[in-house]
C-alpha positions in Angstrom: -3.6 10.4 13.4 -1.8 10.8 10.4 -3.4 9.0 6.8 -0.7 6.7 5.5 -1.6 6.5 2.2 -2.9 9.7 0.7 0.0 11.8 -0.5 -0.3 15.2 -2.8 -3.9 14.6 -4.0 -2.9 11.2 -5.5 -2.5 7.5 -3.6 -0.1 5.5 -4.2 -2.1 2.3 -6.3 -3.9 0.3 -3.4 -3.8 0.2 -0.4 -4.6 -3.6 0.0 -1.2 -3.6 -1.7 -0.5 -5.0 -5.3 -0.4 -9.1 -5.2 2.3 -10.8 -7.1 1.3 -13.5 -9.0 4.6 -14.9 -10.8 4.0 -16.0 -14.2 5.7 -19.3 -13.8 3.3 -20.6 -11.3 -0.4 -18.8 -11.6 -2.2 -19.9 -8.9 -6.1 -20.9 -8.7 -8.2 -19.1 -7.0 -8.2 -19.8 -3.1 -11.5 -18.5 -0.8 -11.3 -16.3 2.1 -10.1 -17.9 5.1 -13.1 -17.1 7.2 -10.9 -18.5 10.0 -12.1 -18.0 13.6 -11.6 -15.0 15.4 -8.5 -14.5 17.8 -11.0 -14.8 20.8 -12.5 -17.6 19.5 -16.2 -18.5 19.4 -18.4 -19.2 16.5 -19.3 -17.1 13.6 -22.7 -15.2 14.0 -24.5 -13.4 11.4 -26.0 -9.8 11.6 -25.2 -6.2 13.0 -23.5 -3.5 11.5 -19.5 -2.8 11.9 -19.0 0.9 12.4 -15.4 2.1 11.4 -13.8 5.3 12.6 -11.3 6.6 10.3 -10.2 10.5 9.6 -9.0 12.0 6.3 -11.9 12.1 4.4 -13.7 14.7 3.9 -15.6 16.9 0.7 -13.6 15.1 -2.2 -15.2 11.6 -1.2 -15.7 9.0 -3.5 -16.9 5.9 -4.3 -15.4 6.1 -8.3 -12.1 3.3 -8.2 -10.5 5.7 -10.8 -10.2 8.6 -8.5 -9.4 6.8 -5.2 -7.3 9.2 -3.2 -7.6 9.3 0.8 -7.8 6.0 3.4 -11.3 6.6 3.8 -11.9 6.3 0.2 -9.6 2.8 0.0 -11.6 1.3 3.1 -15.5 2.2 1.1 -14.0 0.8 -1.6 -12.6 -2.5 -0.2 -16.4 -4.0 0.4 -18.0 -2.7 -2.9 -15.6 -3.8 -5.1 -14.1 -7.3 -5.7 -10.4 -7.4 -6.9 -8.7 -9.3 -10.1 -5.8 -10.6 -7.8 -4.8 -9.9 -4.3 -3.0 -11.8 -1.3 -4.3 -13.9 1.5 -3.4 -12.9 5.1 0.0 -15.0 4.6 0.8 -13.1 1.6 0.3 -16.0 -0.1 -1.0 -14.9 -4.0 -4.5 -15.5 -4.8 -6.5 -15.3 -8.2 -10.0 -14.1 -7.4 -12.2 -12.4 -9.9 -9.9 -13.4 -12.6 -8.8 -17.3 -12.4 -5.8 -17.6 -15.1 -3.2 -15.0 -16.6 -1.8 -16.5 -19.4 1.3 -14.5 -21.2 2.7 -14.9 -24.6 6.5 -15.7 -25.3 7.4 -12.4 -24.7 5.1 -11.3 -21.6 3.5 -8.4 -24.2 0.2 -10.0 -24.0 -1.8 -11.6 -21.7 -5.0 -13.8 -21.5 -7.3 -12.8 -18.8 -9.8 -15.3 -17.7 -12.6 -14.5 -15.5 -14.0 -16.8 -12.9 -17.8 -18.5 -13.9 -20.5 -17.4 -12.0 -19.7 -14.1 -10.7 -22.3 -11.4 -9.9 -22.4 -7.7 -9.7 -24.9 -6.3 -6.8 -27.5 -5.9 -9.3 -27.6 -9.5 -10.2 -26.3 -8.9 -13.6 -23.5 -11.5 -14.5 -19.8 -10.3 -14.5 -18.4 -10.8 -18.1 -15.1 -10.3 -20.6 -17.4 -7.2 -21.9 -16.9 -5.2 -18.3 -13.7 -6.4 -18.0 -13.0 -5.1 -20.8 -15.1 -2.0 -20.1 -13.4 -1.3 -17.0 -9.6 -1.4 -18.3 -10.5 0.6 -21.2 -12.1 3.1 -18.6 -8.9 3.0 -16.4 -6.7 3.0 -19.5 -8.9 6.0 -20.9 -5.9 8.5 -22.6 -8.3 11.4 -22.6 -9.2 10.9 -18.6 -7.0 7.7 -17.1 -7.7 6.4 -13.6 -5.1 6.8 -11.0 -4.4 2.7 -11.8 -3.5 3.4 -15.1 0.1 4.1 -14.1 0.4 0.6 -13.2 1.0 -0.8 -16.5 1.7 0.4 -20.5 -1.9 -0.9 -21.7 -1.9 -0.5 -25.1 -5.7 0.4 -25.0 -6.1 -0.3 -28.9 -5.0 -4.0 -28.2 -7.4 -4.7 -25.7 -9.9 -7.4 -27.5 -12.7 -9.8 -25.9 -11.7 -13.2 -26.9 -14.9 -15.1 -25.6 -17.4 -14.4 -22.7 -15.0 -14.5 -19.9 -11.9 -13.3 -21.5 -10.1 -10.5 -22.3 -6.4 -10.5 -24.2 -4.6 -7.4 -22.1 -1.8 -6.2 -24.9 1.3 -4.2 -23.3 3.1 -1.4 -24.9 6.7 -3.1 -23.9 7.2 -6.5 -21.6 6.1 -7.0 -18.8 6.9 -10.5 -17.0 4.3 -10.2 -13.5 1.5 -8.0 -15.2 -0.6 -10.0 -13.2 0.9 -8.7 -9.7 1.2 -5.3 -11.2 -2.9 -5.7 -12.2 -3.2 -6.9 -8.0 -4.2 -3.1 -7.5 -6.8 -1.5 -5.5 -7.6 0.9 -8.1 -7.9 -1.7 -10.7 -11.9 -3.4 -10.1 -14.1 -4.7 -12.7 -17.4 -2.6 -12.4 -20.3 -3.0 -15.1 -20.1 -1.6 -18.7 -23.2 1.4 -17.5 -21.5 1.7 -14.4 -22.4 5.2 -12.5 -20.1 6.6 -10.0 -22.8 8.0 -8.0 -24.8 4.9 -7.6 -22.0 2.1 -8.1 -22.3 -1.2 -8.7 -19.4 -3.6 -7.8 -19.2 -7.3 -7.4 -17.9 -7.5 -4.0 -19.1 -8.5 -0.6 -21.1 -5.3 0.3 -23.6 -3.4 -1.6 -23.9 0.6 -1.9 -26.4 1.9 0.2 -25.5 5.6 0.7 -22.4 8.3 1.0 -22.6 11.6 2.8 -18.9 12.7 1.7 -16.8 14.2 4.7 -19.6 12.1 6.9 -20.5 8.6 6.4 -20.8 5.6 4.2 -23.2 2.8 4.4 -23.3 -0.7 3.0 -25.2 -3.6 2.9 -24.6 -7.5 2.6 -24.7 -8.8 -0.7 -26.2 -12.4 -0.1 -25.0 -13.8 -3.8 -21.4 -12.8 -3.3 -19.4 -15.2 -5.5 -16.7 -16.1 -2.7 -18.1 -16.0 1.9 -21.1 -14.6 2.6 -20.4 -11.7 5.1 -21.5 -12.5 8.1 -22.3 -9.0 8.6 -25.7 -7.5 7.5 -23.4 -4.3 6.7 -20.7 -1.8 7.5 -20.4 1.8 8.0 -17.6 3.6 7.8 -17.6 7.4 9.7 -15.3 10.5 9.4 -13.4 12.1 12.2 -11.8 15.1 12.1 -8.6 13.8 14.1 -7.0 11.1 16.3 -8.7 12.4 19.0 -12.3 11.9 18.1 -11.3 8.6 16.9 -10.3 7.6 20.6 -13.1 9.1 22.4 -15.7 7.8 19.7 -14.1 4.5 20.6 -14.1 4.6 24.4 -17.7 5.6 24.1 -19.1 3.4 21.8 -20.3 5.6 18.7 -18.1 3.3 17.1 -16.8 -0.1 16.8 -13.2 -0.1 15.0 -10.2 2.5 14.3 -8.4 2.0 11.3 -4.3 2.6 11.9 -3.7 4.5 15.2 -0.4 5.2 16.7 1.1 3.0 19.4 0.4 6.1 22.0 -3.0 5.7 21.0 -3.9 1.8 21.3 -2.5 2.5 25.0 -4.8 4.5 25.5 -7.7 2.3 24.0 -6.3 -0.9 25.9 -6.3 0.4 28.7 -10.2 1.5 28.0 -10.8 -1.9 27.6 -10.2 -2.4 23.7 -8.1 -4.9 21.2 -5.5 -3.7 19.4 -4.7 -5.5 16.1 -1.1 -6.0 15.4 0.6 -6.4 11.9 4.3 -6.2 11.7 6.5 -4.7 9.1 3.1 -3.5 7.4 4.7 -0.2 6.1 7.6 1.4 6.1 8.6 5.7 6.7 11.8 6.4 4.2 13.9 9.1 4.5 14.7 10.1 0.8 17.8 11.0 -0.6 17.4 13.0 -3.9 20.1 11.4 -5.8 20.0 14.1 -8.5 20.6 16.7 -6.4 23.1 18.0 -4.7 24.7 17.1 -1.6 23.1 13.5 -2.5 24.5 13.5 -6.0 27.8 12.1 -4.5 26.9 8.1 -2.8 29.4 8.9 -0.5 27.2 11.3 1.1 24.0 9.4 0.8 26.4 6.2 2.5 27.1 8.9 5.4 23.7 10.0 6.1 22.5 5.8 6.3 25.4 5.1 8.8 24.7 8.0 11.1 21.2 6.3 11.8 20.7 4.9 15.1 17.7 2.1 14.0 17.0 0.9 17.2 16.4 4.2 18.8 14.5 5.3 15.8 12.3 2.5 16.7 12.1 3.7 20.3 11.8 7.2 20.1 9.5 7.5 16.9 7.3 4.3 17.4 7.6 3.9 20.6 8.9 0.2 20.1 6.0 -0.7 17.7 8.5 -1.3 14.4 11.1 -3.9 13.4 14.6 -2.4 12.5 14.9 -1.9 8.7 18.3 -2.5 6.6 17.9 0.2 4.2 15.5 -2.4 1.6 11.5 -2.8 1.1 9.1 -5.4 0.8 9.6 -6.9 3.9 7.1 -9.7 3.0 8.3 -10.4 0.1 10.1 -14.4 -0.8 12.7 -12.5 -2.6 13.9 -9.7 -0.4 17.2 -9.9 0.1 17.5 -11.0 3.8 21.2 -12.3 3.4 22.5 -9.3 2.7 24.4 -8.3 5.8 22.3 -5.7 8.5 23.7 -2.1 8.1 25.2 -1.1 11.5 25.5 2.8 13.0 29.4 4.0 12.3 29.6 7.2 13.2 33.4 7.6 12.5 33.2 6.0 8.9 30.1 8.4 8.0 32.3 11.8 9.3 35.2 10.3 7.2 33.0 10.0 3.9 31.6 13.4 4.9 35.3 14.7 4.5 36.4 12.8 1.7 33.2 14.5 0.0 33.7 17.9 1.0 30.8 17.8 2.7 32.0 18.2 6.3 30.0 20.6 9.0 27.0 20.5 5.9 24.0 22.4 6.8 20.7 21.5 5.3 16.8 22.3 5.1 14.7 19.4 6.1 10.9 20.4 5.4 8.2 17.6 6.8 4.6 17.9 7.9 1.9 15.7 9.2 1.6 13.7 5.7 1.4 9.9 7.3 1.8 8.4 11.1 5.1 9.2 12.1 6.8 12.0 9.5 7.1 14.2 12.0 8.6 11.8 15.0 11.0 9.9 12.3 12.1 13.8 11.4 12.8 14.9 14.2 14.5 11.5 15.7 16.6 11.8 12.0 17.7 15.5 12.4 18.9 14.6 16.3 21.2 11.6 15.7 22.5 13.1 12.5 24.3 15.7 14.9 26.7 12.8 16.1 28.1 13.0 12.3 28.4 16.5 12.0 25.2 16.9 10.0 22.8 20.2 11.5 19.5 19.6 9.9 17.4 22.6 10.1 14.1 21.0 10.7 11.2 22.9 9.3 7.4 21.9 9.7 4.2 22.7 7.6 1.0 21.8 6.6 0.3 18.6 4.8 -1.2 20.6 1.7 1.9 22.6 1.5 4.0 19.9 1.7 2.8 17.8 -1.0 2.4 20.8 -2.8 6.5 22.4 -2.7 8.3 19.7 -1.3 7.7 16.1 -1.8 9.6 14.3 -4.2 11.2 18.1 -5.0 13.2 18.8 -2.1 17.4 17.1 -1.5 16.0 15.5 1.2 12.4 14.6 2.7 10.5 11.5 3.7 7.8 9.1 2.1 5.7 6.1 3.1 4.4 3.1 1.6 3.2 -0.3 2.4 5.3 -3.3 2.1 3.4 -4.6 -0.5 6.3 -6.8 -3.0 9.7 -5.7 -4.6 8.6 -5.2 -8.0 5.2 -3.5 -7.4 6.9 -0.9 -5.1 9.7 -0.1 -7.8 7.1 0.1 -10.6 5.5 2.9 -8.9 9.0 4.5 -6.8 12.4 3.9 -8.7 11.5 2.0 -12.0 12.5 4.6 -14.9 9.0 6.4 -15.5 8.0 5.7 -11.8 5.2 8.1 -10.3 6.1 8.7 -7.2 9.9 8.9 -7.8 11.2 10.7 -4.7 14.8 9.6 -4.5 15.8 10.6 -8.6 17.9 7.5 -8.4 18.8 7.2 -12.1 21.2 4.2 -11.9 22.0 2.9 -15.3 23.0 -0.3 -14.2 19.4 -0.4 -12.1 17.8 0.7 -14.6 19.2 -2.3 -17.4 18.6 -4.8 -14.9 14.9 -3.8 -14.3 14.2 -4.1 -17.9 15.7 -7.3 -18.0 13.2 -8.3 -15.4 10.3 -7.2 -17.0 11.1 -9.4 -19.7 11.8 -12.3 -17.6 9.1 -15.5 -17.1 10.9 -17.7 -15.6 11.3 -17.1 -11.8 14.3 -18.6 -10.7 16.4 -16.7 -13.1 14.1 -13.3 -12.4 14.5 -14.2 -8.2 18.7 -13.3 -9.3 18.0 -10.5 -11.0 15.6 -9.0 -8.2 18.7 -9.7 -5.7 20.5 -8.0 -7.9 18.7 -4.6 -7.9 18.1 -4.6 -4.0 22.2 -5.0 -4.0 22.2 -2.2 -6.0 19.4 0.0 -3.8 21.8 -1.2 -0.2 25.0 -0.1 -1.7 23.9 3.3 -3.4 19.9 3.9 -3.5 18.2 6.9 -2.2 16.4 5.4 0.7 17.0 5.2 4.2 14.5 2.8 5.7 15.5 2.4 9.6 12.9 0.4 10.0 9.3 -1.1 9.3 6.3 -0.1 11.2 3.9 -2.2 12.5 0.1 -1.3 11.4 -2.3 -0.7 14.3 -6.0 -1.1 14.8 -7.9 -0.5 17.6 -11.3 -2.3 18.0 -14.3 -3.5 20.7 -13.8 -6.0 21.8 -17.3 -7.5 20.3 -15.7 -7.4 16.8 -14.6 -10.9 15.9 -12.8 -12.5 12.8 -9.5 -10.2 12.7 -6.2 -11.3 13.5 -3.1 -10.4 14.8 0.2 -10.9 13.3 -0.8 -11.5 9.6 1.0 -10.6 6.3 -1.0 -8.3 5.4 -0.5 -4.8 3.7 -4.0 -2.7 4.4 -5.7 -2.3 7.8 -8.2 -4.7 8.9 -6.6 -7.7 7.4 -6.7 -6.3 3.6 -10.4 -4.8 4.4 -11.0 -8.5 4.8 -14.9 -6.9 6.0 -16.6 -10.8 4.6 -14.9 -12.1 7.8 -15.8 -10.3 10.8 -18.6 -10.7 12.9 -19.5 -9.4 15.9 -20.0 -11.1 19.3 -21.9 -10.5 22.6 
């Protein structure tokens, strides 16, 4: 089983995915759900959850400024409380901070943090570890992998009172708030020690044995539910098939994102399988900046040639929704009237021609980097035949891949989860953009995404967001074929998860406060 969200040493910012919180209408805070659990019954306290989940290993770590592999994302989740995140209906929720508040020009906000908040240690959360922690994140000498999330100006950072903090911006930025909805941006105390951490969220630190286990205990004045839990541990396995067999015989309780061909085989061992559509998404990538993909009518080619429903089929084995070449699938403003891009084989071999690109030949390198790469590959290179396209397919190791060819290579393949529009850009086509993989470069992109930045008010930022998915449809660097549902397997004593939800990280967003386990 792949790990979706570790890529070349470095994760893409939070895996609970980045919650928008539009400027025009800050919302207050709302509490966990705590609904019941899909099988019903009432909520009982006590036991221990034990997850399964592979990809960790030496390089563990419990330090939110170094988070890296999906084992390190799911330790995390419990420990730590976040600023801002989204409810299971993607709905945007305040929750350690209760107000953003931006000047005229969306270079400064106000940070407010919610009264009555406590770290494990009983020590009261204040504007001094807020301010702590960004200044820690936003260090220039050493900067958290969350610093790329926002231009902090560090020297601007200033405690206004006990429970705020005014957050200054090297340029505008119009939903610093969603952008601040990361996973690797917590509020930890101001003597806060990696290697005995202290967070304010629902779960206290009891050990970590990296490349082993993690262990965690309930933290009974947790500002929002009580976990019903008295803790959770989460194990390493080495692949997909320990998971399963640690599974079927009851070493553990829950697997975090298997593949469709494995929740058969755990359903049919008597196990639940958790189902979130659209959660991610697998892109092919089209390096823009290079050639054969420096000419759209190539790029146009290669997205027609794609057979989306059997790419669905053959790669998921039906466990996706067909994709029309756009993100943030959750999102209120993707752009779901812009008409579904069909297979046409003939019109892609005539833009091949009028290119000069027909009978092109091509290296296509991919490697076990996230569920699926390989299967969407080789699926890709297959129906690109029918256009005259011969992709050499060429395998390797995950290490090496990250290492030569992602976000180097003409052409290669990505993953991310469908958190919203503008937190995805920020981090994959925004000028600047970390994990730029497609070298887009479109001026008129470009202009319009500054405008949005500098945007507050939401109707007229909701056009200029439609705007720049336009843009990415007609002439991006992405192929999406389709959006792939997010899988976990779990006993069937494990209550308080749900099915179809909005939600961009397994386990309902690590939503740990709200399971409980039943007879």
């Amino acid at each position: 089983m792949g790990n979706l969200y570790s890529r070349r040493g470095v994760l893409k910012a939070g895996i609970a995915g980045a919650a928008i919180v539009s400027a025009g209408s800050l919302l207050a805070a709302c509490s966990s759900s705590g609904s019941d659990s899909e099988s019903g019954g009432k909520p009982s306290r006590g036991g221990t959850l034990r997850i399964g989940v592979s990809g960790g290993g030496a390089t563990d770590t419990l330090d939110p400024n170094a988070l890296i592999s999906l084992p390190d994302y799911l330790r995390a989740s419990p420990l730590y409380s976040a600023l801002v995140d989204r409810g299971p209906d993607f709905a945007p929720r305040f929750r350690l901070v209760e107000s953003a508040e931006p000047n005229t020009d969306a270079t400064e906000w106000v940070l407010r943090l919610r009264q009555g908040v406590e770290f494990h240690n009983g020590k009261a959360v204040t504007a001094d570890d807020l301010l702590s922690s960004l200044r820690r994140i936003w260090n220039p000498k050493k900067p958290g992998l969350g610093a790329s999330k926002l231009p902090v100006d560090v020297d601007g950072l200033k405690k206004l009172d006990n429970l705020s903090v005014r957050l200054r911006l090297a340029r505008p930025v119009s939903v610093a708030p969603e952008l601040l909805g990361s996973s690797l941006i917590y509020v930890v105390p101001e003597d806060f020690d990696p290697a005995r951490p202290i967070g304010a969220g629902p779960f206290k630190f009891q050990s970590l044995k990296p490349g082993d286990r993690s262990v965690f205990v309930r933290h009974e004045n947790y500002w929002d539910q009580v976990p019903y839990l008295d803790g959770v541990e989460i194990i390493d396995f080495k692949d997909s098939t320990a998971l399963v067999n640690a599974l079927q015989s009851d070493q553990i309780d829950a697997v975090a994102d298997v593949t469709k061909a494995d929740s058969r085989i755990l359903e049919a061992a008597g196990m639940t399988t958790i189902v979130t559509p659209k959660r991610s998404f697998v892109p092919i990538t089209m390096r823009a900046d290079k050639p054969p993909f420096d000419d759209p009518r190539v790029r146009e080619a290669f997205r027609l040639g794609v057979d989306r429903k059997g790419m669905i089929t053959q790669a998921y084995s039906g466990a996706a929704t067909i994709g029309n070449d756009l993100y943030a699938a959750y999102d209120p403003l993707y752009a779901a009237d812009i008409p579904q891009r069909e297979r046409d084989v003939e019109r892609a071999k005539s833009l091949l021609v009028e290119a000069g690109q027909e009978g092109l030949t091509m290296e296509f390198v991919t490697g076990p980097g996230g569920v699926g790469w390989v299967e969407v590959a080789e699926v890709f290179c297959e129906q690109l035949k029918d256009i005259g396209v011969d992709l050499k397919l060429r395998t390797v190791d995950a290490d090496t891949l990250f290492s030569k060819y992602y976000g180097v290579a003409p052409i290669g393949i990505d993953n991310w989860p469908n958190w919203s529009y503008l937190a995805i850009s920020s981090e994959a086509v925004a000028p600047g953009a970390p994990y730029d993989t497609t070298g887009q470069g479109d001026k008129e992109y470009d202009a319009i995404y500054a405008d949005v930045m500098k945007t507050l008010d939401e109707k007229k930022r909701a056009g200029l967001v439609h705007r720049l998915q336009a843009i990415q449809h007609e002439r991006g660097g992405y192929i999406i074929p389709c959006h792939r549902d997010g899988l976990e397997c779990v006993n069937p004593r494990v209550r308080g998860l749900k099915s179809n939800t909005q939600t961009t990280g397994p386990f309902n967003n690590m939503a740990f406060e709200s399971v409980y386990l039943g007879d």
